[in-house]
N, C-alpha and C positions, 0 to 999 in steps of 0.2 A: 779976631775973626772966629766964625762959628765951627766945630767941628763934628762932622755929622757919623754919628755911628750905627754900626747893624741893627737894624731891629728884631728883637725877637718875634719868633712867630707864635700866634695866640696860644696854641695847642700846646705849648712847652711851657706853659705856665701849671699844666694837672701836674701834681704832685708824679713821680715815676709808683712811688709806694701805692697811693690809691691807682694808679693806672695797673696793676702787677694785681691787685687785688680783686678788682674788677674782671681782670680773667682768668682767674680762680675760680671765681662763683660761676661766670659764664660756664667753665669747663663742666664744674662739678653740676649743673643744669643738666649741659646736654648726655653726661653722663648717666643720671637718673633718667631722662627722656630714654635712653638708649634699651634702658635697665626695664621700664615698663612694657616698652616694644617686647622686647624677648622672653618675659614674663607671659606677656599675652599672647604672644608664639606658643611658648610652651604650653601653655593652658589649655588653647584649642585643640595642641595635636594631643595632649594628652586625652581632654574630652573624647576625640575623636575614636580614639585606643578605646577608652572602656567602650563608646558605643558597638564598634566591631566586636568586640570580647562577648557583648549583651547579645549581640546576632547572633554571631558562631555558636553559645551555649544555648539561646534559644530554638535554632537551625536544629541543633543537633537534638535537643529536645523531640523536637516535631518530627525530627528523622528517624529515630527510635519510634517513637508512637505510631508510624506508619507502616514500620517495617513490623512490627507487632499483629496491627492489624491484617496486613497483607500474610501473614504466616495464618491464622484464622480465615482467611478468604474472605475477607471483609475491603474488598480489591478500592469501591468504589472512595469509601473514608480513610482506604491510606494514600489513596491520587490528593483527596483534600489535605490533608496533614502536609504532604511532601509540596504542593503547590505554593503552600501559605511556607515554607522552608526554605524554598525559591525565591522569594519575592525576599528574606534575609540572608539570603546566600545563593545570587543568582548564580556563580562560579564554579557550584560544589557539580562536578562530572556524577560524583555515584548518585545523585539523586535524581537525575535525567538517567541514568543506568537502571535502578532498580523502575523508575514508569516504564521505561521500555519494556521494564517483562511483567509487571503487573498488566500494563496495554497488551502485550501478547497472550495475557492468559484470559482477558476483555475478548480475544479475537478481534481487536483493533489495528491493525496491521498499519497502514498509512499512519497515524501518529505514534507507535512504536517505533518506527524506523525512522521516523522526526526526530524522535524525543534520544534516542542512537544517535545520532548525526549530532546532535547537542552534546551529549556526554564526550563522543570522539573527540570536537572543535577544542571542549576545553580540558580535556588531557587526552593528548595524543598517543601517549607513552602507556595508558592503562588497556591491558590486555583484557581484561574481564569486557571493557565496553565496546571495542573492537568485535569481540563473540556475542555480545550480545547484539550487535548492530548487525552481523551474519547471520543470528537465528532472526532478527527481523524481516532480513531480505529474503530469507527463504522462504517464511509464510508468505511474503507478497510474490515468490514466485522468479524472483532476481536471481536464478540459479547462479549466474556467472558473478554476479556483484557478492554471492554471497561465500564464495569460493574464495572471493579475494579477500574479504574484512576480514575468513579464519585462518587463511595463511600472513593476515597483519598479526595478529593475533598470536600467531607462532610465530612470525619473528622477535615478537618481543619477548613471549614467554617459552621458548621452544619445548620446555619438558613437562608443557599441562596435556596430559594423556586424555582428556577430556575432549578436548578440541581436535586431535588426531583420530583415536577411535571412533566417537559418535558425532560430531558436526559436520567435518570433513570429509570423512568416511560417505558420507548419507549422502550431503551435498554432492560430491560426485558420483556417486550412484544413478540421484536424480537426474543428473545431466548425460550421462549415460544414457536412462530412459528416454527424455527429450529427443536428445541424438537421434535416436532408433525412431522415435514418434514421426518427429520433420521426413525422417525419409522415407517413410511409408505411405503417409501423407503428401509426399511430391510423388512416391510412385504410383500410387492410386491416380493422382489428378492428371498426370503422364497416359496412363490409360485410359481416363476418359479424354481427353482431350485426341489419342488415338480414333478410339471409337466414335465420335463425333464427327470427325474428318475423313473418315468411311465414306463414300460414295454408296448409292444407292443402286444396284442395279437397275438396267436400262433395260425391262423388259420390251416385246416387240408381241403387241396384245393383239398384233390382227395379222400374226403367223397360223398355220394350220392348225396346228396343233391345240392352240386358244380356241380356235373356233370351232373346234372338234367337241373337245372338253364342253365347252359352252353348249353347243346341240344336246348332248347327250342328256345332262343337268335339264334340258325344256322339257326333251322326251319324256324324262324320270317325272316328271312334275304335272307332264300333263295326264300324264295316265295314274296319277293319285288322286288330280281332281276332278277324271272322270267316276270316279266312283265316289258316291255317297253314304258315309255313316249313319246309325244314327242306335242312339240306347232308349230301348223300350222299357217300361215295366208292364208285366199283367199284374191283373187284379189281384191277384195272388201273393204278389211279391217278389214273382220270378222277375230278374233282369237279364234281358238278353242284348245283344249288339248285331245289328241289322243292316249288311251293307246292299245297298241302290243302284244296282247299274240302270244306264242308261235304256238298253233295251229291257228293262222288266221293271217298269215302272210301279208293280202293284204293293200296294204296303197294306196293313197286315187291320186286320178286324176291328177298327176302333173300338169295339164294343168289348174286346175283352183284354185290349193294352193302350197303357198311356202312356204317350212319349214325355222322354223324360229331357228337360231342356240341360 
């Protein structure tokens, strides 16, 4: 009788040695695969590094040339230097610091106090761009905005004498005068709006007295236009003034004066 025994299964016939070795190579495959990956990581962020490095020293390049110019008053060509510095370093606060007062010295006041607001956003901690964001809002006239950006400005740097005696100082003054302006200016409008709402007296034109006056004024008027003027010249050159009453009608030689119109 037959006796039937286990089978092996197909898969048990690879060698163990070539199967052992075969995941060897596999490993040391995905190993290299692993190894190029991180190669090429590295690569880009290094790439990346020199091109920042190429910005910032070019940035800083253009930032120098402008600030060059700008000390020459050559105001317009260090906006250009520093814009094209911006577009490699949109980040950089003092280069939106120093337009601001190039622009304030333009008399450009609304994009001075832009170009402030940009330096402030991206450092808030710089006390220079704080004061100059306060001398922007002064020229535009923002006394109370500008009271505020130089006491930021002394919080952060408390011991710049600069900002306490002449920014500060001025800025409140200003507003001082304001003050004093507003109220003079309501008290003025206080008075006409008094005198406006004045009533008119209510005279009473057909009292005696009116109608006295009035007779009088006819009387005076008519007895001026009873009597007639009138300027002669003679032949001579004499001029005389000839007045006409009504009972003595006779007027004078034609032949030796001519009336004169």
């Amino acid at each position: 009788m037959a006796s039937f025994g286990w089978k092996r299964k197909i898969g048990e016939r690879v060698s163990k040695a070539t199967s052992q070795q075969f995941e060897a190579e596999a490993a040391d495959d995905k190993d290299l695969g692993d190894d190029d990956d991180a190669n090429w990581v590295l690569a880009a962020k290094r790439r990346k590094e020199i091109l920042l490095e190429d910005c910032v020293r070019k940035s800083k390049e253009l930032k120098d040339e402008g600030a060059n110019l700008a000390e020459n008053m050559r105001y317009r060509e260090a906006l250009v230097k520093w814009d094209e510095a911006l577009q490699l370093t949109p980040e950089d606060a003092t280069l939106y610091e120093m337009k601001s007062q190039v622009l304030m010295s333009l008399h450009e006041m609304f994009p001075a106090v832009h170009a402030a607001e940009m330096a402030v956003q991206r450092n808030p901690r710089s006390w220079d761009a704080w004061q100059t964001l306060g001398r922007a809002q002064l020229g535009l006239g923002e006394i109370s905005l500008a009271i505020r950006s130089f006491q930021v400005s002394l919080h952060i740097f408390p011991m710049n004498p600069e900002v306490w005696k002449e920014d500060l100082s001025w800025a409140r003054k200003l507003q001082v005068q304001q003050k004093a302006t507003k109220t003079e200016s309501a008290q003025a409008l206080a008075k006409g709006e008094e005198f406006v709402q004045e009533s008119i007296p209510d005279y009473d034109f057909e009292s005696d007295e009116i109608v006295a006056v009035c007779a009088a004024i006819a009387e005076k008027e008519k007895a001026l236009s009873a009597a007639k003027t009138m300027v002669i010249v003679s032949a001579s050159g004499t001029v005389e003034t000839v007045t006409e009453q009504d009972n003595c009608p006779a007027t004078p030689d034609e032949a030796l004066f001519i009336r004169a119109r």
